[in-house]
Backbone as a ProteinNet text record, in pm:
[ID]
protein_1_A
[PRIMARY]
XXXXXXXXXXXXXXXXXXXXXXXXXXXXXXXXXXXXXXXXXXXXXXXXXXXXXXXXXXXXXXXXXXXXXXXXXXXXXXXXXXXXXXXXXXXXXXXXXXXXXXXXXXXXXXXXXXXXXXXXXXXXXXXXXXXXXXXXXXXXXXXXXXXXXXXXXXXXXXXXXXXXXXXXXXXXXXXXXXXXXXXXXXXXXXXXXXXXXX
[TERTIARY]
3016.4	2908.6	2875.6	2881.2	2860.5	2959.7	3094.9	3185.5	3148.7	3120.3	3100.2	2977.1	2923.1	2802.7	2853.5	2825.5	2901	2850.4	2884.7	2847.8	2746.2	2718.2	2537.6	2434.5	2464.1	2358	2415.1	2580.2	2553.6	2562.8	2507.6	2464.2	2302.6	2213.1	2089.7	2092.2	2144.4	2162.4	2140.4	2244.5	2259.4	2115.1	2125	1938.6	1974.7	1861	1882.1	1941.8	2018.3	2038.7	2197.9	2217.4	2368.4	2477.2	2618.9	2700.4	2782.4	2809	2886.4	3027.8	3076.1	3184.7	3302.1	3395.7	3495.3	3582.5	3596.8	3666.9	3649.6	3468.1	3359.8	3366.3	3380.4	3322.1	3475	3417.2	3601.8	3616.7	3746	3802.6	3777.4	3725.2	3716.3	3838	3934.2	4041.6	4004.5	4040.8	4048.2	4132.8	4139.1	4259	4302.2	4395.8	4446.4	4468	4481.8	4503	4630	4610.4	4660.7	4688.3	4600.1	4577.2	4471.8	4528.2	4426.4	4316	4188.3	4060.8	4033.7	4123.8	4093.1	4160.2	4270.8	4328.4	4202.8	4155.2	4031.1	3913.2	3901.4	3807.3	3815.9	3945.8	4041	4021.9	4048.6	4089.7	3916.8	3821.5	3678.1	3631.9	3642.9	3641.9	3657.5	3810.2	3848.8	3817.1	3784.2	3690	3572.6	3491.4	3346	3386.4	3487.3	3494.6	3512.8	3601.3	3625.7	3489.5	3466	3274.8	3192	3181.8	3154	3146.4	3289.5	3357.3	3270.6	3309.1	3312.6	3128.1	3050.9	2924.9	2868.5	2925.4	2960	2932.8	2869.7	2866.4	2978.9	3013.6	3151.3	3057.4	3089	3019.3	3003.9	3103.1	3050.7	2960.4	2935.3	2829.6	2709.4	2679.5	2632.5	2543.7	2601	2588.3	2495.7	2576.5	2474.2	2372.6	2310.5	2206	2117.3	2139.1	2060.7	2049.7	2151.9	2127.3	2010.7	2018.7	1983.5	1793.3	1818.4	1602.1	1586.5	1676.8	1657.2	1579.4	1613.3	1636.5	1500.6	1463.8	1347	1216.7	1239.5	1138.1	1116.3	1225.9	1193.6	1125.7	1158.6	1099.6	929.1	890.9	776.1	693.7	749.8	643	629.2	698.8	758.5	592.1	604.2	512.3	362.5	332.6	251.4	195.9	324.8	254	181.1	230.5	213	28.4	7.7	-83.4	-182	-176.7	-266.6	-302.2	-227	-232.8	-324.7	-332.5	-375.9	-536.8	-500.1	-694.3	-762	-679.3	-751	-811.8	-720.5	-764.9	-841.9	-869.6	-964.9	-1110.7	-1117.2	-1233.1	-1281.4	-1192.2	-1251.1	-1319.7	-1213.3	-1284.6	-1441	-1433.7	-1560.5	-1670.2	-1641.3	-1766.4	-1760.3	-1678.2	-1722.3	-1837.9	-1805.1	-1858.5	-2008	-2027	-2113.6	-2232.6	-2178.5	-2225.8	-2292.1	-2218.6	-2203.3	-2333.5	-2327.8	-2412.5	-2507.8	-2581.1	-2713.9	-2771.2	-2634.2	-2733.2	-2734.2	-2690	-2719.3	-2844.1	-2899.8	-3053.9	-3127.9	-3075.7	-3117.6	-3095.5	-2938.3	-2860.5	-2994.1	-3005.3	-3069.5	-3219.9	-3274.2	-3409.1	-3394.5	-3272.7	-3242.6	-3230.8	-3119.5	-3140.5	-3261.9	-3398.1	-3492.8	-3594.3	-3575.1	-3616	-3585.4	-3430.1	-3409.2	-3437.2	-3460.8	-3521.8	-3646.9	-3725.1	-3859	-3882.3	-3992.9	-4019.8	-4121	-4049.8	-4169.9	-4107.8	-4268.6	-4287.8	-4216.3	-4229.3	-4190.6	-4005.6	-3963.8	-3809.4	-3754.4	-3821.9	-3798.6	-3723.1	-3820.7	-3839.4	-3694.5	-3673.7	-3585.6	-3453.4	-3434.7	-3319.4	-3284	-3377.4	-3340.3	-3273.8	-3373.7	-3331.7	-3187.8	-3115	-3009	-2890.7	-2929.8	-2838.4	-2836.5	-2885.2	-2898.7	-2847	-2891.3	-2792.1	-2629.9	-2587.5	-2461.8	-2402	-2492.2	-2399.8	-2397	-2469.6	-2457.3	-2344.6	-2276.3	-2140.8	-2065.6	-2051.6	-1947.5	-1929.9	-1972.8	-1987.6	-1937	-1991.6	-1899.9	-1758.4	-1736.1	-1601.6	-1487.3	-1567.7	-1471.6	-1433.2	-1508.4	-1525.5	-1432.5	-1417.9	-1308	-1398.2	-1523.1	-1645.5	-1608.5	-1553.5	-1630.3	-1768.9	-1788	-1904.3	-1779	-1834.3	-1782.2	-1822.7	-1716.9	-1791.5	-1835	-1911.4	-2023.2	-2056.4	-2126.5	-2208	-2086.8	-2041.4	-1944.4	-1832.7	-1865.1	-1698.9	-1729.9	-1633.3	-1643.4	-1664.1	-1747.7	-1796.4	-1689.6	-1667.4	-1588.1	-1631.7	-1680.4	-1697.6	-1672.5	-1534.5	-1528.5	-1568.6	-1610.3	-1648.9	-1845.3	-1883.3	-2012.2	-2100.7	-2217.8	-2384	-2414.6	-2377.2	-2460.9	-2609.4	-2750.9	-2866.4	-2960.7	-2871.4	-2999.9	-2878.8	-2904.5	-2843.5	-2895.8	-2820.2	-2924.2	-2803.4	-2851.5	-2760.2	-2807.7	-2664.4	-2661.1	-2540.2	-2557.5	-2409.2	-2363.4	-2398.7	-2322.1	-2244.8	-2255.8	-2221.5	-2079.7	-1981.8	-1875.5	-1904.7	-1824.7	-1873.7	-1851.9	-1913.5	-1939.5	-1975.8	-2013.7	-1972.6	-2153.6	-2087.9	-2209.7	-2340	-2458.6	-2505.5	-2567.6	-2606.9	-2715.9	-2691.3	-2690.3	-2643.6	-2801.1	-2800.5	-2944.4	-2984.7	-2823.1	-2786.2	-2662.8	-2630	-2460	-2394.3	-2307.6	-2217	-2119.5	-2064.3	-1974	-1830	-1723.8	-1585.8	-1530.1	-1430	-1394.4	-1292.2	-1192.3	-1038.9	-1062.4	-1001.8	-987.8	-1068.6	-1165	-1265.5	-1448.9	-1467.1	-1639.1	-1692.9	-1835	-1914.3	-2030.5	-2054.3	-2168	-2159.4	-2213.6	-2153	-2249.2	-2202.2	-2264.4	-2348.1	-2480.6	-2638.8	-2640.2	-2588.4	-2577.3	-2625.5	-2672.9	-2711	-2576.9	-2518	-2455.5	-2505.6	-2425.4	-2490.4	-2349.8	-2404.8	-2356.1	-2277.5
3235.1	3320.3	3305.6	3169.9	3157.7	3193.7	3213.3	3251.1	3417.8	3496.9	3598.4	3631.3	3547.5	3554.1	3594	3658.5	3672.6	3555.6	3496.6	3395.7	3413.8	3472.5	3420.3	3376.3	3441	3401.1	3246.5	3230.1	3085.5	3026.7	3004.1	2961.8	2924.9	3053.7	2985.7	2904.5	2936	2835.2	2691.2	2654.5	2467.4	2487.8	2291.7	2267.2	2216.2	2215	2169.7	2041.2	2052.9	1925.9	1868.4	1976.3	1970.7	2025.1	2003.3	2079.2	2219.3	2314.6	2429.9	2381.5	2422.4	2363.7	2413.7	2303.4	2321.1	2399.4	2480.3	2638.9	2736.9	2699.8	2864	2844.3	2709.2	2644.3	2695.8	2755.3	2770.2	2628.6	2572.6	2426.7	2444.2	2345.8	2337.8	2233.1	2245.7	2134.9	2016	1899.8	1782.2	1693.3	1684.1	1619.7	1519.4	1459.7	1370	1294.1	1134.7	1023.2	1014.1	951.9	971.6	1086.9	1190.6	1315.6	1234.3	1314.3	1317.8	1313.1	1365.4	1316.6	1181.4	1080.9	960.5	850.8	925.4	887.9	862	956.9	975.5	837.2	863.2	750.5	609.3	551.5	451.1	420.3	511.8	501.8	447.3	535.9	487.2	380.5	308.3	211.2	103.6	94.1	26	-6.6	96.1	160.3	59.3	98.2	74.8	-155.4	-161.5	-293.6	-366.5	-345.5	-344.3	-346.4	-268.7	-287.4	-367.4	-425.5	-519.5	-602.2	-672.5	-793.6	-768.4	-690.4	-702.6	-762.7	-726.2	-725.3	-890.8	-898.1	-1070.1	-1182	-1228.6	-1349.4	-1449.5	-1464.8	-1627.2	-1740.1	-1865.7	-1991.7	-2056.7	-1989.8	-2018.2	-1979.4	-1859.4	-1755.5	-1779.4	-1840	-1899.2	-2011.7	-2070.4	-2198.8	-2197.4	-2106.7	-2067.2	-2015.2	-1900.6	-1868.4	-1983.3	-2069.8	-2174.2	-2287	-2304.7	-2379.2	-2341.2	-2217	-2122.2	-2151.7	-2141.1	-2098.8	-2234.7	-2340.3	-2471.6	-2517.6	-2476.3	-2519.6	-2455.7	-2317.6	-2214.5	-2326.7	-2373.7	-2431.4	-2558.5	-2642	-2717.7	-2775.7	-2692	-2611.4	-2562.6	-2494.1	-2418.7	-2619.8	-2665.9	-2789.6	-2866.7	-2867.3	-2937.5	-2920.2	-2771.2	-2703.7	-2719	-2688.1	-2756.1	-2900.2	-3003.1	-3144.8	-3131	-3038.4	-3088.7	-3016.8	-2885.5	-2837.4	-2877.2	-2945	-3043.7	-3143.8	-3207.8	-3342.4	-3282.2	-3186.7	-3157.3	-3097	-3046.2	-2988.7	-3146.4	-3201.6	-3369.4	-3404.7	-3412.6	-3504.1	-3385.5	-3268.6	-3194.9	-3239.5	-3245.3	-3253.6	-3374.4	-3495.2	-3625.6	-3609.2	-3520.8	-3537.9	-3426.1	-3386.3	-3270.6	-3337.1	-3441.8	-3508.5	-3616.3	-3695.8	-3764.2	-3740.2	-3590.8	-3532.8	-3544.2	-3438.8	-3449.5	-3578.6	-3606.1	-3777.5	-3848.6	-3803.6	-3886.7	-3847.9	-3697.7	-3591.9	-3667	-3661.2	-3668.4	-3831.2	-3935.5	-4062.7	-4063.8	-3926	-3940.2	-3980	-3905.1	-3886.4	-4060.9	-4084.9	-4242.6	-4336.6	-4323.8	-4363.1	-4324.3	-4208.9	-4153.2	-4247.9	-4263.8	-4343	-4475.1	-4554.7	-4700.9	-4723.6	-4585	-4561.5	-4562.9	-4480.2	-4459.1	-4617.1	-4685.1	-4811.8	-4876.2	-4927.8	-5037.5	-4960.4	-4821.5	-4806.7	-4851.3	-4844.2	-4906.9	-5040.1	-5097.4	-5225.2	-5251.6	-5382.7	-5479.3	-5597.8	-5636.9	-5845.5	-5906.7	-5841.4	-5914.7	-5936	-6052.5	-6069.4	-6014.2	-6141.7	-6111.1	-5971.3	-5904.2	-5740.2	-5667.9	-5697.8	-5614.9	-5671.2	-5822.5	-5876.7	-5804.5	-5791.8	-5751.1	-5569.6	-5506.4	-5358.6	-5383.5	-5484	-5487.1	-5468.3	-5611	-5619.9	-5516.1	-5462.7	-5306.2	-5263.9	-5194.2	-5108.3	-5153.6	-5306	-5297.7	-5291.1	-5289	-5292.2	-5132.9	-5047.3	-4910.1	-4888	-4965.9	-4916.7	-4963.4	-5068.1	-5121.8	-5062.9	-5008.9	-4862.8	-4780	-4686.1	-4543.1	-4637.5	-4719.3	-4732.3	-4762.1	-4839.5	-4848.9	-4676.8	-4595.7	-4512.8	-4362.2	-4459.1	-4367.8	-4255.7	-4274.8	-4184.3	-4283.6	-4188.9	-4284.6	-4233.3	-4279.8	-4189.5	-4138.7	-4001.9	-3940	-3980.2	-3990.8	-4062.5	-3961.4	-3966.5	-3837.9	-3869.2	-3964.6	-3995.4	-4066.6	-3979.7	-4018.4	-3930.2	-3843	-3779.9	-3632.5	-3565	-3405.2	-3333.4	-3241.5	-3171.2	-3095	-3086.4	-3038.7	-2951	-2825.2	-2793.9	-2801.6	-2797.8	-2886.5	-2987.2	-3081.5	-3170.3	-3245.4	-3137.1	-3168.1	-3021.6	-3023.3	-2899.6	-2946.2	-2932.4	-2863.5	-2779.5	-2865.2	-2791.1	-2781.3	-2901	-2906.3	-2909.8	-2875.8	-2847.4	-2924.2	-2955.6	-2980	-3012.1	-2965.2	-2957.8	-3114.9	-3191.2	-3315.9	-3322.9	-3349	-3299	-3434.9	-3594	-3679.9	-3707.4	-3598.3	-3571.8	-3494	-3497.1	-3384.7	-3309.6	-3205.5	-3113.2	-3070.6	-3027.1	-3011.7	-3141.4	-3300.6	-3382.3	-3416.8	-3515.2	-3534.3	-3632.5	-3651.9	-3732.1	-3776.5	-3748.6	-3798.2	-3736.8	-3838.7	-3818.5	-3818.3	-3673.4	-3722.5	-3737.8	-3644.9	-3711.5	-3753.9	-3876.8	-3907.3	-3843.6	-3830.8	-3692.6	-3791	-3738.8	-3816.4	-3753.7	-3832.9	-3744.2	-3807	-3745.3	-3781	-3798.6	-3892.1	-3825.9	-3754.7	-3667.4	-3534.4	-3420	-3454.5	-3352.6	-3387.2	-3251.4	-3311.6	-3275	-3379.3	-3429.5	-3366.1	-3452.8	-3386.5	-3327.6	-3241.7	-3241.8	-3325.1	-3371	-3485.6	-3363.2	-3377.8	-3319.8	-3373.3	-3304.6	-3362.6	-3306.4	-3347.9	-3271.4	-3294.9	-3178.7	-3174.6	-3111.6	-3177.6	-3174.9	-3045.1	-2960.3	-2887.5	-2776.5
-8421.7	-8379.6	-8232.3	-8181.8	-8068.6	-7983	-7976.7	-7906.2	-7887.7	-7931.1	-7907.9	-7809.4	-7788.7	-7697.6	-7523.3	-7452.3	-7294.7	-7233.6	-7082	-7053.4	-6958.3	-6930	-6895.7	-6988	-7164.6	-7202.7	-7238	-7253.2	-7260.9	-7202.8	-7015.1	-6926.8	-6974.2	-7013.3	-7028.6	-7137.4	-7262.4	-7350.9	-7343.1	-7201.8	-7152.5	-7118.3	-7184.1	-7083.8	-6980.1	-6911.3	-6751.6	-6729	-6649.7	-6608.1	-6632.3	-6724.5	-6797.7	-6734.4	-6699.1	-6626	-6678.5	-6670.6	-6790.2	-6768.2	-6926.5	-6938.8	-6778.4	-6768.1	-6708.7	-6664.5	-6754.2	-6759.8	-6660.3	-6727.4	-6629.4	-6497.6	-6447.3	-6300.9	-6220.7	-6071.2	-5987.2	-5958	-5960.2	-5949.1	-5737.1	-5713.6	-5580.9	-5533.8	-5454.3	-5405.1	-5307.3	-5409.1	-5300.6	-5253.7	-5162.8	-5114.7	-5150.1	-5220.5	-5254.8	-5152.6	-5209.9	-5187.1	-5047.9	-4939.1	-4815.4	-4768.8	-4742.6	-4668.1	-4600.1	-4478.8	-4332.8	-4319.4	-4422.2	-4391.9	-4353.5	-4517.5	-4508.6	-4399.1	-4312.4	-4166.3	-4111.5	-4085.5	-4015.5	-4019.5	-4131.6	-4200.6	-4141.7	-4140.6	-4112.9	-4031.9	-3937.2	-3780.1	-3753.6	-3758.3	-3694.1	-3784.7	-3909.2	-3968.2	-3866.1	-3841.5	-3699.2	-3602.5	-3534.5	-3462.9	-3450.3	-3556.9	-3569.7	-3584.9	-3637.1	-3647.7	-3533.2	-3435.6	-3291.5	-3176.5	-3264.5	-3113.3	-3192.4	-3346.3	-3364.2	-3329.8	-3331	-3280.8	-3120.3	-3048.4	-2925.4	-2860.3	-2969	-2941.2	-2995.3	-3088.3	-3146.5	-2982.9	-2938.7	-2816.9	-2899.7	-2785	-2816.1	-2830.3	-2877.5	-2848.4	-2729.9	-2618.2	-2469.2	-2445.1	-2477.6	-2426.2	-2528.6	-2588.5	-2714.8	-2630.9	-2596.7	-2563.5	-2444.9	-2350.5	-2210.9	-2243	-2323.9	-2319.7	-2411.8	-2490.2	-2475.9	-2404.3	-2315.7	-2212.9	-2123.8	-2115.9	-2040.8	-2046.3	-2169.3	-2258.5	-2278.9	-2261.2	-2255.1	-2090.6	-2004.1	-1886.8	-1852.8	-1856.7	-1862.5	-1935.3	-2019.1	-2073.1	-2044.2	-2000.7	-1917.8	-1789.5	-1684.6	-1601.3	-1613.7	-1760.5	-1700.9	-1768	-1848	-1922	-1795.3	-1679.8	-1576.6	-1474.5	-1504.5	-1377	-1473	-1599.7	-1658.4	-1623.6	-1666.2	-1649.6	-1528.2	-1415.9	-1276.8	-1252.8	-1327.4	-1288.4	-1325.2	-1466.9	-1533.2	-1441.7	-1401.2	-1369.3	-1222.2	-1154.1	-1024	-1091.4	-1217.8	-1215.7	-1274.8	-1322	-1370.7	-1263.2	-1135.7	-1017.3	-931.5	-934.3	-872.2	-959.7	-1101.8	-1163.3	-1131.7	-1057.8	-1087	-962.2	-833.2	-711.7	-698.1	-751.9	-761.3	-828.5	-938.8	-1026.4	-918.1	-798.9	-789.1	-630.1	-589	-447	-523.3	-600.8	-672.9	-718.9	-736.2	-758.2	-644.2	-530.6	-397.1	-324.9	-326.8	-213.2	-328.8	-429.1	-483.4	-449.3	-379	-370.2	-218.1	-146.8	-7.6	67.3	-11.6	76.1	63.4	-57.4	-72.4	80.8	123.3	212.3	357.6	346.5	493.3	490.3	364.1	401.6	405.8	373.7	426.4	545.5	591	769.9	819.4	759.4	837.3	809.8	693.3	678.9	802.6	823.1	925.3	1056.8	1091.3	1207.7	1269.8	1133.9	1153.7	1203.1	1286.3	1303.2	1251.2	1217.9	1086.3	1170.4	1127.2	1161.5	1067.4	934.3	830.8	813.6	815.2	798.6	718.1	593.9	485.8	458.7	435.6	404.9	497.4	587.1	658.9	614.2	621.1	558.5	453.2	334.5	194.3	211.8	317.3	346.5	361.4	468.2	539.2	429.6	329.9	229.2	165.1	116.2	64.6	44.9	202.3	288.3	307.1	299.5	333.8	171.9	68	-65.7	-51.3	-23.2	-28.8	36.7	158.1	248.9	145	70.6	22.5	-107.5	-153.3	-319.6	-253.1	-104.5	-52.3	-37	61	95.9	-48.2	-146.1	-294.6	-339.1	-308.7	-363.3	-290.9	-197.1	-84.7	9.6	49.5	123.6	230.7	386.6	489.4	566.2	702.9	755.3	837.3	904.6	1018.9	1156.8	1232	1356.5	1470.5	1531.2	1554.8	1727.2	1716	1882.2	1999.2	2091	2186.7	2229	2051.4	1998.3	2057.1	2063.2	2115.8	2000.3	2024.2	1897.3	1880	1669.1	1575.3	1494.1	1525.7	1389.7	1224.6	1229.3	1052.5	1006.6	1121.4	1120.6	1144.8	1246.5	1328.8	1286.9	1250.2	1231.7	1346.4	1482	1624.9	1581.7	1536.9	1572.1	1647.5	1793.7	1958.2	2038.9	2160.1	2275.1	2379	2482.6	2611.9	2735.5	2846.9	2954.3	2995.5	3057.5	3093.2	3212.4	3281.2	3399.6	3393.3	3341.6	3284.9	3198.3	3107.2	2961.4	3001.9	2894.1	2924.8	2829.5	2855.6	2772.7	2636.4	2540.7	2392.9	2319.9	2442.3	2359.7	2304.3	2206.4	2090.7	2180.8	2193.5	2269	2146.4	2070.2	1945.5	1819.6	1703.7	1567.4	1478.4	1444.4	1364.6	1207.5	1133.5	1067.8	1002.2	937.8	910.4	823.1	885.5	838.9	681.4	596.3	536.4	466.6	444.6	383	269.7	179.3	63.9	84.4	148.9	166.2	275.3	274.7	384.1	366.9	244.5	210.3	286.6	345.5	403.9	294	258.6	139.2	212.4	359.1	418.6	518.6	660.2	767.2	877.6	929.3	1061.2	1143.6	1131.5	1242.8	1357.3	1468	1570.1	1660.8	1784.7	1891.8	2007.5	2096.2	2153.2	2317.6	2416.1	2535.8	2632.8	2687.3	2779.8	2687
[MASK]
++++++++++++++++++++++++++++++++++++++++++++++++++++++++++++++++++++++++++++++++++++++++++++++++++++++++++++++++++++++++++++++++++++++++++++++++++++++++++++++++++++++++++++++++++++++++++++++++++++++

């Protein structure tokens, strides 16, 4: 019964998804086994294996670029230790300026102590000693004074805030220190108040 049916209706017949028999379908040609497509194939297979390889680094070249990121990192821990080690010794010298400038003013009224005259010994002796343990704490401490009265005025060195013409005097030089200047090393802590003549 079913053979008599034409073939479209037994096209709708199949459910989806199903192929129609073999017969109905036109045979499409494929090329058999060593025909030229699969030359093709071959050849860029090859091909494609070849720039593989080629992209592959050798173990020389292996080797250098970790020598390479070896040496790089060596280098930057290098410049590390070093920058560390320079903000360590900036912080020590900054806490210790710090430190220094706040027992200055102490320093300036021992000066203005032993300027004073007193009857009393005693009393001035004890100022003296003092005063010389106070030199001997800056100098441990690496503070000297700046030397000021004699010297030709420096600005990096000398606060010029009196003037006075002296035609004995040479010129810019310091005649009177009014107050002591001090340094850390090569760093000024305070600057030396000086009066300068001509």
């Amino acid at each position: 019964m079913s053979s008599n049916k034409d073939p479209q209706e037994r096209n709708e017949n199949v459910p989806a998804g199903e192929d129609t028999p073999q017969s109905e379908t036109p045979d499409t040609s494929v090329p058999e086994e060593g025909s030229a497509p699969k030359d093709k194939k071959s050849k860029k297979e090859e091909k494609k294996q070849k720039s593989e390889e080629k992209k592959q680094p050798s173990a020389d070249e292996l080797l250098k670029s970790e020598k390479d990121k070896y040496l790089r990192l060596l280098a930057e821990y290098d410049n590390y230790r070093k920058r560390s080690a320079k903000e360590r010794e900036n912080i020590y010298s900054d806490a210790l300026t710090d430190t220094v400038t706040k027992f200055l003013p102490v320093y300036d009224n021992l000066v203005r102590a032993l300027q004073q005259s007193t009857e009393d010994e005693a009393y001035r002796k004890g100022v003296e000693m003092i005063m010389t343990q106070f030199n001997d704490i800056l100098a441990k401490l690496g503070v000297t004074p700046i030397d000021a009265l004699g010297q030709k005025f420096d600005p990096l060195l000398h606060n010029a805030v009196m003037h006075e013409e002296d035609a004995e005097k040479g010129e810019n030089e310091i005649v009177q220190e009014l107050q002591r200047g001090f340094k850390l090393g090569d760093k000024v802590i305070r600057f030396a108040m000086v009066k300068v003549a001509n």
